[in-house]
C-alpha positions in Angstrom: 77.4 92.5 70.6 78.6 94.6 73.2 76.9 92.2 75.7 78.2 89.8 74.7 82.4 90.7 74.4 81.7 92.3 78.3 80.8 88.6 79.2 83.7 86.9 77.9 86.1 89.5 79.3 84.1 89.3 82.7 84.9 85.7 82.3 88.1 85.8 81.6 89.2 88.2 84.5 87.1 85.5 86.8 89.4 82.6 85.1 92.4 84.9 85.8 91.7 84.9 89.2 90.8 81.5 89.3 94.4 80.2 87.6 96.0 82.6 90.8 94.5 80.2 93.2 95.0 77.3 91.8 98.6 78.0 91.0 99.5 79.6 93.9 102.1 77.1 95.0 104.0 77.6 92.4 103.4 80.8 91.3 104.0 82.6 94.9 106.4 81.8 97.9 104.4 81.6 100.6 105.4 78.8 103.5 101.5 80.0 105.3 99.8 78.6 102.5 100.5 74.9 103.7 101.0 75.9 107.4 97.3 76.9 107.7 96.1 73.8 105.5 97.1 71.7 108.7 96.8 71.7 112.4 98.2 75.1 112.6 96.9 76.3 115.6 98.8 73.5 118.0 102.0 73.9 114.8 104.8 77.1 115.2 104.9 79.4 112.8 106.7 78.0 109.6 110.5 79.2 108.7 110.0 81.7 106.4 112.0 84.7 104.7 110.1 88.2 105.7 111.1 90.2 102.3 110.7 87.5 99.9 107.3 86.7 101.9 106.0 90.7 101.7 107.4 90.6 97.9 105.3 87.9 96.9 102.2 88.6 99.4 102.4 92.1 97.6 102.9 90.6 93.9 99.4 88.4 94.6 98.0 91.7 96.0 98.4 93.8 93.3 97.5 91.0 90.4 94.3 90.3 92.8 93.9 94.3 92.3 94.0 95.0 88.8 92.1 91.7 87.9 89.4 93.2 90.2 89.4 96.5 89.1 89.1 95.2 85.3 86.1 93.4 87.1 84.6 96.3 89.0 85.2 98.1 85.3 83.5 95.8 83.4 80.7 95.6 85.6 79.5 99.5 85.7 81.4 101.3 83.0 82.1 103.8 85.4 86.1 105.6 85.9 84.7 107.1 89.1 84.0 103.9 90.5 87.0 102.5 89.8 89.1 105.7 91.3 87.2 104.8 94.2 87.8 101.3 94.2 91.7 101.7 93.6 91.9 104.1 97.0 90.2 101.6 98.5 92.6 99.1 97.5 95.7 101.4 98.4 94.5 101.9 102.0 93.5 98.4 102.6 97.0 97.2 101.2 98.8 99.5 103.6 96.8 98.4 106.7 96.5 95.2 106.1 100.7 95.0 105.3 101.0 96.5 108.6 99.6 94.0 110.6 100.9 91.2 108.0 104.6 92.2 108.7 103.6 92.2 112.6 102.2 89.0 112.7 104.8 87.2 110.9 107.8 89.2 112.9 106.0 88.3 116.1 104.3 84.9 115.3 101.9 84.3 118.5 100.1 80.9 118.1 96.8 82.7 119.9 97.3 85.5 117.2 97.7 82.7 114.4 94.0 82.6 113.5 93.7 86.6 113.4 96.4 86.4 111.1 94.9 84.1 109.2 92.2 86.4 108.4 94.2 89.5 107.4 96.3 87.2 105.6 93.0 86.1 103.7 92.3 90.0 102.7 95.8 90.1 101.1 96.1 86.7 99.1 91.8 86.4 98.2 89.7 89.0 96.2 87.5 89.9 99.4 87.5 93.3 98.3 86.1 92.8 95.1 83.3 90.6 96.8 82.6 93.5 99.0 82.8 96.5 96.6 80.3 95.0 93.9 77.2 94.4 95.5 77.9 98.1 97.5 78.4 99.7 94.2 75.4 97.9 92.5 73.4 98.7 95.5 74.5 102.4 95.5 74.2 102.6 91.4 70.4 101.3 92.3 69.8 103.9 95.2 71.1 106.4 92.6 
């Protein structure tokens, strides 16, 4: 029985990440979204309103983040492993906010696609698809 709730909640935290992305025009403001759907490196960078843009980046961050570390929970059962995973988090989010609120302060269109990328870390559950398969390969080593 256990088994069996830990799938449904595993699937539900997946459909809760899911629902993020696939409402994320309306659920985040975020001019990038549709800037990098087009042409964007010949486009300049979009008008956009820094706070309101770090606000929401952060908001989809840190639902991204809990979402994942009910995930990661799920997964191995393990508080240590989720302390781990949430200083993980923490550090990424403050690095990668760094050089989020540099590139959009001083857009560059040949720094538009490496913003694209640390962009991606903030807005996508990378993380999470990095962390499991190192903590299942180090639970296996172990």
């Amino acid at each position: 029985m256990r088994n069996f709730l830990s799938y449904i909640i595993l699937m539900l935290l997946f459909g809760m990440l899911i629902l993020i992305r696939v409402f994320e025009d309306e659920l985040f403001y975020d001019p990038y979204l549709s800037f990098f759907k087009s042409d964007y490196l010949s486009l300049d960078s979009p008008r956009r309103e820094i706070l309101k843009l770090s606000l929401y980046t952060t908001l989809r961050f840190v639902l991204n983040t809990v979402i994942s570390l009910g995930i990661i929970y799920s997964f191995f059962r393990d508080k240590s492993i989720v302390r781990f995973s949430l200083a993980v988090y923490s550090i990424a989010y403050v690095i990668l906010m760094i050089f989020f609120l540099y590139f959009v302060i001083n857009p560059r269109q040949e720094d538009y696609y490496l913003f694209f990328n640390f962009r991606r870390f903030l807005i996508q559950p990378i993380l999470l698809l990095l962390l499991v398969p190192a903590f299942y390969y180090h639970k296996l080593k172990n």
